[in-house]
One Martini backbone bead per residue (centre of mass of N, CA, C, O) as a GRO file, in nm:
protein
  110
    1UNK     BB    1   6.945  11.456  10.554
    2UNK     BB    2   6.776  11.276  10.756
    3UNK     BB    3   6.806  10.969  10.955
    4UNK     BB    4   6.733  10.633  11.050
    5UNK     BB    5   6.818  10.446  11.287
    6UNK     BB    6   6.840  10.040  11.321
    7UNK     BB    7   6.893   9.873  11.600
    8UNK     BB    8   7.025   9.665  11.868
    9UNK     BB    9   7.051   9.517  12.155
   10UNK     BB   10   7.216   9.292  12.362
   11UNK     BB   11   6.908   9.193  12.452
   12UNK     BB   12   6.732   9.209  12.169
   13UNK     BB   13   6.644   9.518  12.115
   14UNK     BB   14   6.542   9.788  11.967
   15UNK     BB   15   6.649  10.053  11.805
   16UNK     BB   16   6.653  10.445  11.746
   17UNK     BB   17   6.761  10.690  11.540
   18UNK     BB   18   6.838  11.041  11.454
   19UNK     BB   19   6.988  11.144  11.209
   20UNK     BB   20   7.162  11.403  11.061
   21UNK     BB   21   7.336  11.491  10.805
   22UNK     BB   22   7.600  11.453  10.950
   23UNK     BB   23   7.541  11.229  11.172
   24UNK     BB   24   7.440  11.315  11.407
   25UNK     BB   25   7.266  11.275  11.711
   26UNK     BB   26   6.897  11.376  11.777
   27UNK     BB   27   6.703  11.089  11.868
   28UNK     BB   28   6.653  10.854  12.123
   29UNK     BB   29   6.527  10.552  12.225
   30UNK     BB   30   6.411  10.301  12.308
   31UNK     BB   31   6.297   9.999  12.383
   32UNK     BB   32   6.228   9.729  12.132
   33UNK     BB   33   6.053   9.407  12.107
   34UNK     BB   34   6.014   9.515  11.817
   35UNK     BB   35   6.037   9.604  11.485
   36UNK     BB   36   5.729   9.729  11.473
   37UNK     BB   37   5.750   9.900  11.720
   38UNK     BB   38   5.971  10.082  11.620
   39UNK     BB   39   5.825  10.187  11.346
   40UNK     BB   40   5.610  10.312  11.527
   41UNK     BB   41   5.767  10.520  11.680
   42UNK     BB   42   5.895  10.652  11.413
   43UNK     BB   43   5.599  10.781  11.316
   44UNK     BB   44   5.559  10.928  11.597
   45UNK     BB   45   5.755  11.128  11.516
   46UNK     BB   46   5.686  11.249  11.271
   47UNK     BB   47   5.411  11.349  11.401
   48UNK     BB   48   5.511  11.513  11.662
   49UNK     BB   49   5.752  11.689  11.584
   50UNK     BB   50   5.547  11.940  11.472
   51UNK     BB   51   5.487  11.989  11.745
   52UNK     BB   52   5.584  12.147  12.018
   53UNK     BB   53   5.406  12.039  12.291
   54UNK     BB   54   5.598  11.781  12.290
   55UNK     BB   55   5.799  11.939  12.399
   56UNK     BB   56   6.074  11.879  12.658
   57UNK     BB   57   6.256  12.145  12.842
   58UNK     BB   58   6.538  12.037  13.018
   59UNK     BB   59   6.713  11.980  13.321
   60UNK     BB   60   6.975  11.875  13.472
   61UNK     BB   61   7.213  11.828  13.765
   62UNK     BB   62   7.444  11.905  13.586
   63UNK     BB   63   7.329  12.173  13.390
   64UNK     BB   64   7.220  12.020  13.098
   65UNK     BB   65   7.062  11.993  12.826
   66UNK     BB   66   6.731  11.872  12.735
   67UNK     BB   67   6.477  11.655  12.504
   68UNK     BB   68   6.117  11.523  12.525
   69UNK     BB   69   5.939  11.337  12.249
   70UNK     BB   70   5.625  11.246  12.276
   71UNK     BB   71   5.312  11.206  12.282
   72UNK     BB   72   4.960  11.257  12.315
   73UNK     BB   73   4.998  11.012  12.554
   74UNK     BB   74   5.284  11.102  12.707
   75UNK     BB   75   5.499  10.948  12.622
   76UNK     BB   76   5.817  10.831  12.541
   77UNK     BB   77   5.976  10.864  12.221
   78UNK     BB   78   6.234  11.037  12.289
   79UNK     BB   79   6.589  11.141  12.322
   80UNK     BB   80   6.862  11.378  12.393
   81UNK     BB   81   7.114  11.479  12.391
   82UNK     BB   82   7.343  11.674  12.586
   83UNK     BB   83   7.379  11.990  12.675
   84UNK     BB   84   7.535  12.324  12.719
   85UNK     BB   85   7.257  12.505  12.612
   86UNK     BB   86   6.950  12.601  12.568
   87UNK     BB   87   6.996  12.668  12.276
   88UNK     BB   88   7.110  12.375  12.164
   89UNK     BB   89   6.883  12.261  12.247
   90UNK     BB   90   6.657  12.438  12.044
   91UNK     BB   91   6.821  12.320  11.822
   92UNK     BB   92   6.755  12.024  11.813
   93UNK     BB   93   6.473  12.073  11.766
   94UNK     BB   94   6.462  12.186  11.491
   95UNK     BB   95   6.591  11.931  11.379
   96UNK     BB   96   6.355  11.728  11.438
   97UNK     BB   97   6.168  11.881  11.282
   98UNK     BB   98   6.287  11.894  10.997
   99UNK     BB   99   6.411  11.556  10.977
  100UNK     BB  100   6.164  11.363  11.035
  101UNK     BB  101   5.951  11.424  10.815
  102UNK     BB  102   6.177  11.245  10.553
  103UNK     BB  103   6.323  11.036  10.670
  104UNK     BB  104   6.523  10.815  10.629
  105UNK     BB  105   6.538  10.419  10.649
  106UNK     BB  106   6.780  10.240  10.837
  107UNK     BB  107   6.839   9.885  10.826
  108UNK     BB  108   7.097   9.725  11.092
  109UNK     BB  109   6.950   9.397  11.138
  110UNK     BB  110   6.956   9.279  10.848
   0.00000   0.00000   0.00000
């Protein structure tokens, strides 16, 4: 089962991770200036991880695949680390379809 963790930036911003049952990380946030604005972030991975169109997927100049977790409002709400194969970023897209919507969450800043 995967959970997000929440932790802090240096510069004192918050930021979510979604890691997988493995533990490895499947989608990177933002920085957010507030706990609760990080929180209402995770929810709404939550609710549009389900959507296939909210996925972006990308080729970066490196020729390595990731891809972007929008939201409705066409926002980036989550970013995924690079693959070396489109197969392998369409496997992370299904990971956090999985995971994401019953992820418990981890407050490492508490």
């Amino acid at each position: 089962m995967g959970k997000f963790v929440i932790t802090t930036r240096k510069n004192g911003e918050f930021q979510f991770s979604l890691k997988a049952g493995n533990g490895q990380e499947i989608l990177g946030s933002e920085g957010y200036t507030t706990k609760a604005a990080c929180e209402n972030g995770i929810e709404s991975v939550r609710k549009n991880s389900q959507e296939d169109g909210r996925y972006d997927r990308l080729e970066s100049k490196n020729g390595k695949y990731y891809f972007n977790l929008k939201a409705g409002n066409g926002q980036i709400i989550g970013t995924s680390e690079m693959y070396e194969s489109a197969s392998s970023r369409d496997n992370g897209i299904a990971s956090v379809t999985n995971n994401a919507p019953d992820a418990t969450v981890e407050d490492q800043t508490a």
